[in-house]
C-alpha positions, 0 to 999 in steps of 0.5 A: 505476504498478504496472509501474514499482514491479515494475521497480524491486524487479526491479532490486533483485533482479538488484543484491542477489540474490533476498530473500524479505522483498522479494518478499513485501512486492512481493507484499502491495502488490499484496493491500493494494492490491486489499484497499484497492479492493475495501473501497472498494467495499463501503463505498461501497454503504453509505455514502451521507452526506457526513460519512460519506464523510470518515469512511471517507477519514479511516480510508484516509488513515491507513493509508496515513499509517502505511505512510509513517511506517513507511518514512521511519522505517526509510530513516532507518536504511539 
C-alpha cells in the first residue's frame, strides 16, 4: 500500500510541480505510520487486560478518525 501511496503523490508532482506541503505530508505518513507501530509495540508489553486493549484501540481509532475528519473536511473545500 505504502508503494502505491508513493506512486500516487509522485504523480501529483509530475501534473502540479514539486510542493513542499506535499512532500513532507508524503513524509510524516511514513514517521505516523512507524510512530503508530512502534507505540503499538510498547504498549502491547504492557498491557495485558481485555478491557485494556479496547482502551488502546479506542485512543488509535481516534486518531485515525481525526485525520479522516480533517480530510473530508478539507476535499470539501477542493
Amino acid at each position: 500500500m505504502r508503494d502505491v501511496a508513493d506512486e500516487k503523490t509522485e504523480e501529483l508532482f509530475k501534473r502540479l510541480g514539486e510542493n513542499n506541503n506535499l512532500s513532507a505530508f508524503q513524509k510524516s505518513m511514513d514517521v505516523s505510520v512507524q510512530l503508530m507501530q512502534n507505540a503499538f509495540f510498547d504498549i502491547k508489553k504492557k498491557e495485558g487486560t481485555e478491557e485494556g486493549k479496547r482502551e488502546v484501540k479506542e485512543a488509535f481509532e481516534f486518531q485515525i478518525a481525526y485525520l479522516v475528519a480533517n480530510y473530508n473536511r478539507f476535499f470539501s473545500l477542493l
